[in-house]
C-alpha positions as MATLAB code, in Angstrom:
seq = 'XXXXXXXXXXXXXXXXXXXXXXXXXXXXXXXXXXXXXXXX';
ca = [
      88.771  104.314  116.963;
      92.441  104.034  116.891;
      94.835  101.133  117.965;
      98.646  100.981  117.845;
     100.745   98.364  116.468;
     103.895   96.903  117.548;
     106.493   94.778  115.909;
     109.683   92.598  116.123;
     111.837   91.738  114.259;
     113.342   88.055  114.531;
     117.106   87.113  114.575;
     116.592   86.349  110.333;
     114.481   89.347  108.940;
     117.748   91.477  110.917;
     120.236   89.712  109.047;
     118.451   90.602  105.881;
     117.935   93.724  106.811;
     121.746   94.040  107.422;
     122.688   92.595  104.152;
     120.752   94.748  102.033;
     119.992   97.503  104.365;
     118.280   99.602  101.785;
     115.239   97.346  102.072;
     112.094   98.581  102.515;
     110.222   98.506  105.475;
     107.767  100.834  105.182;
     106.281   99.131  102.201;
     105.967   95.831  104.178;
     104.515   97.354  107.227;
     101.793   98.968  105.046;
     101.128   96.223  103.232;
     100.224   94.641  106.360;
      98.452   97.001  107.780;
      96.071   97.374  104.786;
      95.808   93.442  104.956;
      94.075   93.615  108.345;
      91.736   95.755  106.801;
      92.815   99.774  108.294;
      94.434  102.535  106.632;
      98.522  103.082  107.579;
];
């Protein structure tokens, strides 16, 4: 079975992102991801 997730970032998490744009995402997003139990 496969499902797709979406995201959004809100108004604060962009301004982060902006101020240290070398952040990353990816890392988040998989930790996530393997939270809720799938493999990213």
């Amino acid at each position: 079975m496969h499902f797709c997730m979406t995201g959004q970032y809100t108004p604060k998490s962009l301004n982060s992102i902006m101020e240290n744009p070398k952040t990353n995402r990816y890392e988040a997003a998989k930790n996530l991801i393997e939270a809720a139990g799938a493999d990213p």
